[in-house]
N, C-alpha and C positions, 0 to 999 in steps of 0.2 A: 335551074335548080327547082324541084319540087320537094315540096310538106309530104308528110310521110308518115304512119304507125307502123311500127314494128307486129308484126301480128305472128311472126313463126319464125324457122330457121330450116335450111337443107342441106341434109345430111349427104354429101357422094363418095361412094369410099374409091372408086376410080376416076379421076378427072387427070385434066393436064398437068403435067408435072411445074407448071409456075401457079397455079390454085392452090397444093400443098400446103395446109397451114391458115389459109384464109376462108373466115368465117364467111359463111353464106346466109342471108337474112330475107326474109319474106317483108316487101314492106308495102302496105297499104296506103295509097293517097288518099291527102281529108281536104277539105276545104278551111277559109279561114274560122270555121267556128268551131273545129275538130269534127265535122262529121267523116266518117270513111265513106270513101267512094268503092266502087267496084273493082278498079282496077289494081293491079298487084304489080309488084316489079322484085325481080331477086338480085339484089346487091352484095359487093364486099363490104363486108364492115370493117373501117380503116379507125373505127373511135370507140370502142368497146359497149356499142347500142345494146341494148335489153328488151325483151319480148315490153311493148304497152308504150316505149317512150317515142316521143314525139321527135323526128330526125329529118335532117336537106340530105338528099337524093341528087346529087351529078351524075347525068346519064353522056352517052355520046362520048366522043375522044377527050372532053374534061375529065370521065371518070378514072383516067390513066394519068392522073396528074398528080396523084397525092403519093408520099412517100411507100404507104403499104400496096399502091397499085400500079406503080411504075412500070412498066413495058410488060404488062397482064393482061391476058386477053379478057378481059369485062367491060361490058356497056352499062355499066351502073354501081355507083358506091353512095355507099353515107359515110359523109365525112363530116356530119355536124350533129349534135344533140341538141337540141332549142331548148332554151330557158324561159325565153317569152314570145312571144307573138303579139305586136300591138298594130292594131292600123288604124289612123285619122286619128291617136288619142286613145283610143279606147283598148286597153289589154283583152285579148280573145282568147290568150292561153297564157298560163304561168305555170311552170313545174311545181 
């Protein structure tokens, strides 16, 4: 799993017919002190994520694990919304 910002969403009005219906989200990797990284990844979103919030990203044959991605062809879902982020004691992120 990776930390993630939601930064966009994509829009395909033709895709495979088991995509139909599933939200596609632009999500940016951050580090633990929320910076964004460069890297981007476009996921299903199985948890109703909104453009700025902070979400875990399961990429790989995990991402076909959750109930909204079941036998879908996707390499990548957010299937979590983070509330906090603490490491050693110290909170790095709070919603």
């Amino acid at each position: 799993m990776t930390l993630g910002k939601v930064t966009g969403t994509i829009v395909a009005t033709q895709k495979d017919a088991k995509l139909i219906g599933s939200k596609l989200m632009v999500v940016q990797d951050i580090d633990l002190n929320g910076e964004v990284d460069r890297k981007y990844t476009v996921a299903v979103d199985a948890v109703g994520a909104g453009i700025g919030e902070i979400v875990l990203v399961a990429t790989g044959s995990s991402a076909r694990q959750t109930d909204v991605t079941s036998n879908k062809p996707i390499d990548a879902v957010i299937m979590a919304i983070v509330d906090t982020v603490e490491v050693a004691g110290k909170v790095r992120y709070y919603k």
